[in-house]
C-alpha positions as a Markdown table, in Angstrom:
| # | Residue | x | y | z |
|---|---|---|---|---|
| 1 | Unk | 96.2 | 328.8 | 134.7 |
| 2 | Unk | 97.3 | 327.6 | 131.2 |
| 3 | Unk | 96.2 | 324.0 | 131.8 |
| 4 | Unk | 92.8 | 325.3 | 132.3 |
| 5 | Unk | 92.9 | 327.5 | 129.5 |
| 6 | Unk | 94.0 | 324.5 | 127.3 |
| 7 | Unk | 91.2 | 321.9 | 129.2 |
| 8 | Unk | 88.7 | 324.4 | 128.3 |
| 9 | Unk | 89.7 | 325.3 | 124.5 |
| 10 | Unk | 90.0 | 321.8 | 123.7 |
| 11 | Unk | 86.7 | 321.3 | 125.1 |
| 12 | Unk | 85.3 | 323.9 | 123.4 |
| 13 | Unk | 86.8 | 322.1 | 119.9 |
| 14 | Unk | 85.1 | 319.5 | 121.2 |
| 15 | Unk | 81.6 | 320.6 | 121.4 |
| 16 | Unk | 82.4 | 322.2 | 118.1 |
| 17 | Unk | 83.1 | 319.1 | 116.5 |
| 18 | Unk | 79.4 | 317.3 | 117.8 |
| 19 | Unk | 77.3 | 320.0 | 117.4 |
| 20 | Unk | 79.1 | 321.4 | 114.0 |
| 21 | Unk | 76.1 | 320.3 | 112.0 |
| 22 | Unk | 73.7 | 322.3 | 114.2 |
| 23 | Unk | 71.9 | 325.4 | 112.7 |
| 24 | Unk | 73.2 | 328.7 | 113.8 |
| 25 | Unk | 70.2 | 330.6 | 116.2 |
| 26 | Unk | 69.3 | 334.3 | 115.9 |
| 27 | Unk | 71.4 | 335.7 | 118.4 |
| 28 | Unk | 69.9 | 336.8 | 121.7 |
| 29 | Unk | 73.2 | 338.8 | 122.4 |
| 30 | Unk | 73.3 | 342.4 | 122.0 |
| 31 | Unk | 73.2 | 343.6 | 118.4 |
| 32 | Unk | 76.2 | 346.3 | 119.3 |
| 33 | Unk | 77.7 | 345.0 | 122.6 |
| 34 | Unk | 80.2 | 347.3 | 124.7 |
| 35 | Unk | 83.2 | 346.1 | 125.6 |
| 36 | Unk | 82.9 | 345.6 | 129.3 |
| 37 | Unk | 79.1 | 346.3 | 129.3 |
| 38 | Unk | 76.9 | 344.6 | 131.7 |
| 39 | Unk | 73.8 | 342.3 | 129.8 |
| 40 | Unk | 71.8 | 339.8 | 129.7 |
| 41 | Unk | 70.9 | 336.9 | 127.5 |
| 42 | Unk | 67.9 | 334.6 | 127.5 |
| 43 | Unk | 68.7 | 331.1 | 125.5 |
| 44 | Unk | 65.7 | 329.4 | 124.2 |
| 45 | Unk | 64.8 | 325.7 | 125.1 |
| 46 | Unk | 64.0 | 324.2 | 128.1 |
| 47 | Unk | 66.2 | 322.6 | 131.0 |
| 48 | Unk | 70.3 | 323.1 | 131.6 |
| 49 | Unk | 73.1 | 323.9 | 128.9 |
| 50 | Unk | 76.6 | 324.7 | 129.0 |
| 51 | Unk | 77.7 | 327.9 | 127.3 |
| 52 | Unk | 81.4 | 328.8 | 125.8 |
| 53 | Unk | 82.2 | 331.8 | 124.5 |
| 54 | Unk | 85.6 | 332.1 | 122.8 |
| 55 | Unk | 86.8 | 335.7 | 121.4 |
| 56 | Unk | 90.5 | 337.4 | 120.3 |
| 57 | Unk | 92.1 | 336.9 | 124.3 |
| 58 | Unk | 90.4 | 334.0 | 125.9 |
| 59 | Unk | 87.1 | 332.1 | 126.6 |
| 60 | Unk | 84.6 | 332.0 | 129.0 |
| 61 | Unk | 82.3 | 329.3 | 130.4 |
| 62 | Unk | 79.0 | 329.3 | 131.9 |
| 63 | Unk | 76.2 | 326.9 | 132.7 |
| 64 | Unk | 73.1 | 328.6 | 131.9 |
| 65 | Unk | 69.4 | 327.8 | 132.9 |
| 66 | Unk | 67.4 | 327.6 | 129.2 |
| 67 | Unk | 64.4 | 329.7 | 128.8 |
| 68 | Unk | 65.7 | 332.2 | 131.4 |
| 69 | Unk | 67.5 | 335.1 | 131.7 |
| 70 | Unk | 71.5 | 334.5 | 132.3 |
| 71 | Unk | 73.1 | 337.8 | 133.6 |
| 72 | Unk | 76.6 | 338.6 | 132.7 |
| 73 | Unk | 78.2 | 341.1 | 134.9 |
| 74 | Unk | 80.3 | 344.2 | 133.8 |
| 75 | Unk | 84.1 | 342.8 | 132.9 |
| 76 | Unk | 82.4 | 339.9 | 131.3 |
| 77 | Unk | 83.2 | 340.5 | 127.8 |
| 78 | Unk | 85.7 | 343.3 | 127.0 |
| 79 | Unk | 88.2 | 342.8 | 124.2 |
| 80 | Unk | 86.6 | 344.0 | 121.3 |
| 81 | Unk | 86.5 | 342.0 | 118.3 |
| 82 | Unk | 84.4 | 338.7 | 116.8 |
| 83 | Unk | 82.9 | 336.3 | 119.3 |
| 84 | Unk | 82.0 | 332.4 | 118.7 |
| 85 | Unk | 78.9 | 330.8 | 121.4 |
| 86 | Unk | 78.1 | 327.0 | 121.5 |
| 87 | Unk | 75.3 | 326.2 | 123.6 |
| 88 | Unk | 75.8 | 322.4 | 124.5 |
| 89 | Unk | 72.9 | 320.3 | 126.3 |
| 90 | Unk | 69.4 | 321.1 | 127.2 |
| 91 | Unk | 67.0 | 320.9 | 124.2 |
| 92 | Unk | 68.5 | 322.8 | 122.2 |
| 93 | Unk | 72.3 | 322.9 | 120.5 |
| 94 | Unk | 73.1 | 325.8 | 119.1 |
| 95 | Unk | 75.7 | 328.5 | 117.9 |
| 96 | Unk | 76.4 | 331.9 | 117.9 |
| 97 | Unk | 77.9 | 334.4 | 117.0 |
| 98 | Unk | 78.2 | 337.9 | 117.4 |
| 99 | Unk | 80.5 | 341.4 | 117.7 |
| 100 | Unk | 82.3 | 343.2 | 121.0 |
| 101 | Unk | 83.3 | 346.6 | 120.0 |
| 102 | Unk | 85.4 | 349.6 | 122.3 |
| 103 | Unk | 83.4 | 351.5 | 124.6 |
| 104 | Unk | 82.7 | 355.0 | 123.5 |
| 105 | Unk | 84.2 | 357.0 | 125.6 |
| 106 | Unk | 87.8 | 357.2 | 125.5 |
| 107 | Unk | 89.5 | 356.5 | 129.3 |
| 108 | Unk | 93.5 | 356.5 | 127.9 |
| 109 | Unk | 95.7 | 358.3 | 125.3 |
| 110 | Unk | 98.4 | 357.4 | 123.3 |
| 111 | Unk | 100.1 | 360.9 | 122.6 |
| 112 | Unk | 103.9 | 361.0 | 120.7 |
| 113 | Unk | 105.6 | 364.1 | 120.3 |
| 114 | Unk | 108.6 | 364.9 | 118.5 |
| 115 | Unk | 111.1 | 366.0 | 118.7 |
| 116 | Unk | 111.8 | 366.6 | 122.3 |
| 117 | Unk | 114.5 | 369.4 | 121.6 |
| 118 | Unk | 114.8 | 371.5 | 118.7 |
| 119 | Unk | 115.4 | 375.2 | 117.1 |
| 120 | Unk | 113.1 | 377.9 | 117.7 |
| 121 | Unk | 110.6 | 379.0 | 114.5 |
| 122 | Unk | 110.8 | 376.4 | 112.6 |
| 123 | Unk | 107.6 | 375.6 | 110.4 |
| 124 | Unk | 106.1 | 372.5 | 111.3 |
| 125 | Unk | 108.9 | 371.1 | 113.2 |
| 126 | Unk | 106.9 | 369.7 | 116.2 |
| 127 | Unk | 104.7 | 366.6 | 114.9 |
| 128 | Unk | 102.2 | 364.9 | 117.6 |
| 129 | Unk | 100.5 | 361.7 | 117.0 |
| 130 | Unk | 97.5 | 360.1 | 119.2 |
| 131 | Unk | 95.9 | 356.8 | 119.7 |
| 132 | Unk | 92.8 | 356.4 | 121.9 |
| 133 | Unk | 92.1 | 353.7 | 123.6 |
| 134 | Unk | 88.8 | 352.7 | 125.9 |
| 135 | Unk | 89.4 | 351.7 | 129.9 |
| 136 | Unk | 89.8 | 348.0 | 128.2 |
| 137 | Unk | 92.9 | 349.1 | 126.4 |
| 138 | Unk | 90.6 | 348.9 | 123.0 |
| 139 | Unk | 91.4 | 351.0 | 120.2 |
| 140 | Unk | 88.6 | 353.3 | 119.8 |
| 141 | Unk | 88.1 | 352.9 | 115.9 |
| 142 | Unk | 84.6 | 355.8 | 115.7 |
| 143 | Unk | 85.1 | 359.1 | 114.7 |
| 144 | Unk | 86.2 | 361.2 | 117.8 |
| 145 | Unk | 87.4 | 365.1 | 118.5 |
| 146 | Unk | 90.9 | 366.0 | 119.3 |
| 147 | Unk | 92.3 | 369.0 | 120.3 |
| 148 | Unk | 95.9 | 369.8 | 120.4 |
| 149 | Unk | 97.5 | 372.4 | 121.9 |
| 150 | Unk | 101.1 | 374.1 | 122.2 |
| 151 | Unk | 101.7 | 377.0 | 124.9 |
| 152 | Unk | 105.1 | 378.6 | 124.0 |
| 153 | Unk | 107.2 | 380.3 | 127.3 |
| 154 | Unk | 105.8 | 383.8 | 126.3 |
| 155 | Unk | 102.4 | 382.9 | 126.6 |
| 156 | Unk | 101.8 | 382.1 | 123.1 |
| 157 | Unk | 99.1 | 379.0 | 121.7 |
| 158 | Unk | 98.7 | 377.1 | 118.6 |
| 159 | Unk | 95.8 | 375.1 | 118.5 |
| 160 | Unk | 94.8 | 372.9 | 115.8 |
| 161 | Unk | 91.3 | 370.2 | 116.2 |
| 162 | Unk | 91.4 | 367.5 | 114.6 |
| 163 | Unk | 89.5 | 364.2 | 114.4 |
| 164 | Unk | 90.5 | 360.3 | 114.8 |
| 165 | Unk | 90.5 | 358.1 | 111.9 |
| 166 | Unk | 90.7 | 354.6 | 112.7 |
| 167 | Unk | 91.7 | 355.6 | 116.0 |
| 168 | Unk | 94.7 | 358.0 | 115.4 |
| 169 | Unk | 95.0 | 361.8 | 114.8 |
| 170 | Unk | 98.2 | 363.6 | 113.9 |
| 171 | Unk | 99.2 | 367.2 | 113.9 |
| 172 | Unk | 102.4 | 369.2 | 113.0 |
| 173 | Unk | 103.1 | 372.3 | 115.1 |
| 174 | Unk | 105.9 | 375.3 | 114.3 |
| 175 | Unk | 108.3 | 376.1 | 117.2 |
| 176 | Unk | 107.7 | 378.9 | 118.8 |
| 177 | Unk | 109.8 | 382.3 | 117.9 |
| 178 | Unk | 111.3 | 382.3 | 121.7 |
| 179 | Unk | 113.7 | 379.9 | 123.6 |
| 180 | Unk | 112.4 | 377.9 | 126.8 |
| 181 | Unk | 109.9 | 375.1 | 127.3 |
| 182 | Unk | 106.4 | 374.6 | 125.6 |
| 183 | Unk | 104.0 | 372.7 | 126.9 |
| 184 | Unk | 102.6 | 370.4 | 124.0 |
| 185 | Unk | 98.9 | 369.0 | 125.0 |
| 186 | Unk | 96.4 | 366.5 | 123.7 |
| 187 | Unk | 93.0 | 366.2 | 124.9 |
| 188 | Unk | 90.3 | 363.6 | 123.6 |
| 189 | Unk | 86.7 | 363.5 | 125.4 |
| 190 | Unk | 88.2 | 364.3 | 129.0 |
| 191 | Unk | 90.7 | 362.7 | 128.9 |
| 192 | Unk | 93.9 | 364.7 | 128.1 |
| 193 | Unk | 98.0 | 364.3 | 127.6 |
| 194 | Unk | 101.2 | 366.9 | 128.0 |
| 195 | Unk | 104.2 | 366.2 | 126.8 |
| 196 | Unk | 107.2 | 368.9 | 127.3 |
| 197 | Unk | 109.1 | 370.3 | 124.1 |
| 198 | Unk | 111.9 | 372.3 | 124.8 |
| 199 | Unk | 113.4 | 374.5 | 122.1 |
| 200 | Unk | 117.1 | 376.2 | 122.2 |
| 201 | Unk | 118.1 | 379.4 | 120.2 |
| 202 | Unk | 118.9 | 379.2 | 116.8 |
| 203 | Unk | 121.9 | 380.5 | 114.3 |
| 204 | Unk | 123.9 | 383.7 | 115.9 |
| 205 | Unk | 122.0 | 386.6 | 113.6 |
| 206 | Unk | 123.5 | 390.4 | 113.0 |
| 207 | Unk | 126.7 | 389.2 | 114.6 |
| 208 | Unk | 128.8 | 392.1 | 114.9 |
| 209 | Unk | 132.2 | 393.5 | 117.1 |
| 210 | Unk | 133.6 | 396.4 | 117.1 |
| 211 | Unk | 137.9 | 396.9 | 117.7 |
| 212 | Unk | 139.6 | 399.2 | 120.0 |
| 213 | Unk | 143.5 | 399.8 | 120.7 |
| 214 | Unk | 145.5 | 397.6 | 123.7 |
| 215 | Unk | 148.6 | 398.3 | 124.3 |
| 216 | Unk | 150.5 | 396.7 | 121.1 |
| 217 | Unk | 147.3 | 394.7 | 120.8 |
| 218 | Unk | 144.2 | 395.0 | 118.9 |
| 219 | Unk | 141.4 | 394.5 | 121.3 |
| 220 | Unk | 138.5 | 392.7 | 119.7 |
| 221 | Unk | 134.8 | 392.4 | 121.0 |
| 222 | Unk | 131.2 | 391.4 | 120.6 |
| 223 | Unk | 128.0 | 392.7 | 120.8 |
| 224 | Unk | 125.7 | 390.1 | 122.7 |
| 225 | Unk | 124.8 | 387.6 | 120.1 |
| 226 | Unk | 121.3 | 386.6 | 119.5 |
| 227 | Unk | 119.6 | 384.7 | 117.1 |
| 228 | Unk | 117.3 | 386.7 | 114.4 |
| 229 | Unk | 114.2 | 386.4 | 116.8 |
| 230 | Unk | 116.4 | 388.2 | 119.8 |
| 231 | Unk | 117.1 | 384.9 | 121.7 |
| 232 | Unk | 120.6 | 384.8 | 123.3 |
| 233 | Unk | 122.6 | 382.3 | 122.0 |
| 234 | Unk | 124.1 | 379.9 | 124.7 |
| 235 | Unk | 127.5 | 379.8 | 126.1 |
| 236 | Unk | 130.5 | 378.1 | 125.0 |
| 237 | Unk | 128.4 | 378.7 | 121.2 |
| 238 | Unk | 132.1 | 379.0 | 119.2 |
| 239 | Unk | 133.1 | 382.7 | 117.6 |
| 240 | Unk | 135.8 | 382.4 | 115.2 |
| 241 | Unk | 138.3 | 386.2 | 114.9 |
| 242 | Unk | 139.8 | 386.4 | 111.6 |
| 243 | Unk | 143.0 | 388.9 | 110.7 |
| 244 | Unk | 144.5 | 389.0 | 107.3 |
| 245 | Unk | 147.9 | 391.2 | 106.6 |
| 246 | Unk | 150.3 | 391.5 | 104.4 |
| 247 | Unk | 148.7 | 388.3 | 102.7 |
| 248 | Unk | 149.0 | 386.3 | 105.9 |
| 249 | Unk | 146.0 | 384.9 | 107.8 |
| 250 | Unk | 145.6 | 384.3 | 111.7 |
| 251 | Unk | 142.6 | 382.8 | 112.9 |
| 252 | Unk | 141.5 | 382.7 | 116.7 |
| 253 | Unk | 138.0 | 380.6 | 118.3 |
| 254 | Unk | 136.7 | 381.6 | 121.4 |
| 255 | Unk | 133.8 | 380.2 | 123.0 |
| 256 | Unk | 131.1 | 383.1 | 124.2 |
| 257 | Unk | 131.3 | 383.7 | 127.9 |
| 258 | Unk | 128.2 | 385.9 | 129.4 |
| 259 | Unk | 126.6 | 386.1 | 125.6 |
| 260 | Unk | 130.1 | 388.0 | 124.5 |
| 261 | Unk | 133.0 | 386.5 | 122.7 |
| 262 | Unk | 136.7 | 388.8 | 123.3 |
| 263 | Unk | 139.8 | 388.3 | 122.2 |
| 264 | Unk | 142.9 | 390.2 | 121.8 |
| 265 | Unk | 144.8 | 390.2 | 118.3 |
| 266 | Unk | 148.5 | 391.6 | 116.9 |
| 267 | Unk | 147.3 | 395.5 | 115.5 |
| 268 | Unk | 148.9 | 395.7 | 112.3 |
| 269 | Unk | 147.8 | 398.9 | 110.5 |
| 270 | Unk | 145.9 | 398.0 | 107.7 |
| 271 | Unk | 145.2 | 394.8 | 109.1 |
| 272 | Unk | 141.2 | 393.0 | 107.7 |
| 273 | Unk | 139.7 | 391.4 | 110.2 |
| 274 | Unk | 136.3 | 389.7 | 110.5 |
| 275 | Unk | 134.1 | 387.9 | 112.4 |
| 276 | Unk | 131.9 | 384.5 | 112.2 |
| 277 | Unk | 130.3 | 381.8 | 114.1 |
| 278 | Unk | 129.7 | 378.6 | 111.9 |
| 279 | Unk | 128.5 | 379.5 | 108.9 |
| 280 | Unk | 126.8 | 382.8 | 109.5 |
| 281 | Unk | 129.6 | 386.2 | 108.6 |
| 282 | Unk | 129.3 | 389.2 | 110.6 |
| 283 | Unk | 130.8 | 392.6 | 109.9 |
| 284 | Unk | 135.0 | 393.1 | 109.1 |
| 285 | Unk | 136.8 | 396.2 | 110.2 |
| 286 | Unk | 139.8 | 397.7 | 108.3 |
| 287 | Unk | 142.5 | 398.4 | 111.3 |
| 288 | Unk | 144.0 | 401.7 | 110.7 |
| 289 | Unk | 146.1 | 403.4 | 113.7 |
């Protein structure tokens, strides 16, 4: 395969090289030829030529009949870009040139969405970039309509249309206020994309425990932490249980189990204790027996 391909580009230099003082002809190619478009071509003289077309992947060669109509099938031509044509033989040596661009309607999509994991509500976190391509794999470079679309777990949509320049549109999207998976879509003619975006609770919010007696002990407990848009916060999500008495500090972590974090501390009357996860404080409680 590559030892035709070379034969036939060294050929092709060398039809360039005898005919390179011939005139260029008025194209009998399309004027705005579709990549992968069926057409035909009739070359002017009389009797039989040879025909090479080079372009941006390859060449092509065909002997062509002058003075009638040469058919070239669909799949002929369908890398878009600029073409080169030496007619060689016949009556008549000529060259060509002439332009290949995408097809118009857009057969694949490119679509990139970040990140795949990340925070509830937060403003334009989600970003989604799109290339679309023609059945060739051609970069469409005309003007075309996306629409982009992100479904949250509860039902919720964003929607943002945009358009392609040189091919591409990009979007940013905010995270939806509620934990789960959204469904983060791209569509361009019919042709459309999903991608899957999942997004996990954020910071523990109104964090707050309450202290009862146990025994010599000081029983201390949670209220089910959420985050400040209600979501529970995951399991094993670290609670830190702070006492300070008689200027002495003890400091316990436990891991929430069932959305709750427990733990039982020495009572000592008078005792401050308080309660955090991270950086966010929730309420203390002065122990008093």
């Amino acid at each position: 395969m590559r030892g035709s391909r070379t034969a036939l580009f060294t050929a092709m230099a060398i039809v360039a090289g005898q005919y390179a003082m011939a005139q260029s002809g008025a194209s009998v190619f399309p004027a705005k030829l579709e990549a992968g478009s069926a057409f035909s071509a009739v070359f002017p003289g009389t009797g039989k030529a040879t025909l090479y077309i080079v372009g941006p992947e390859g060449a092509v060669k065909r002997d062509v009949e002058l003075g009638a109509s040469t058919i070239f099938p669909i799949g002929s031509l369908y890398n878009a870009g600029h073409y080169l044509a030496f007619l060689a033989g016949g009556s008549a040596n000529t060259t060509y040139e002439f332009d290949v661009v995408p097809a118009s309607k857009p057969a694949e999509l490119s679509f990139l969405a970040r990140p795949s994991r990340l925070p509830v509500d937060m403003p334009g976190g989600i970003t989604g970039a799109l290339y679309v391509f023609d059945a060739y794999h051609n970069l469409i470079t005309r003007q075309i309509p996306v629409h982009f679309e992100l479904s949250g777990p509860s039902g919720e949509k964003q929607i943002h249309d945009e358009s392609t320049r040189d091919g591409a549109a990009w979007t940013a999207m905010n995270s939806s206020p509620h934990q789960g998976v959204d469904k983060f879509s791209a569509e361009a003619g019919r042709v459309s994309s999903v991608r899957v975006i999942r997004q996990f609770p954020g910071d523990p919010c109104g964090l707050k425990m309450s202290a009862s007696p146990s025994g010599d002990m000081l029983q201390l407990v949670t209220e089910p932490v959420r985050d400040c848009n209600g979501n529970a916060v995951p399991d094993g999500t670290v609670v830190t249980f702070t006492e300070t008495y008689d200027g002495a500090e003890s400091t316990v972590d436990v891991p929430l189990k069932r959305g709750i974090a427990q733990v039982e501390m020495p009572s000592h009357s008078g005792a401050m204790i308080s309660v955090a996860s991270g950086v966010v404080l929730g309420n203390q409680i002065r122990w008093e027996r």
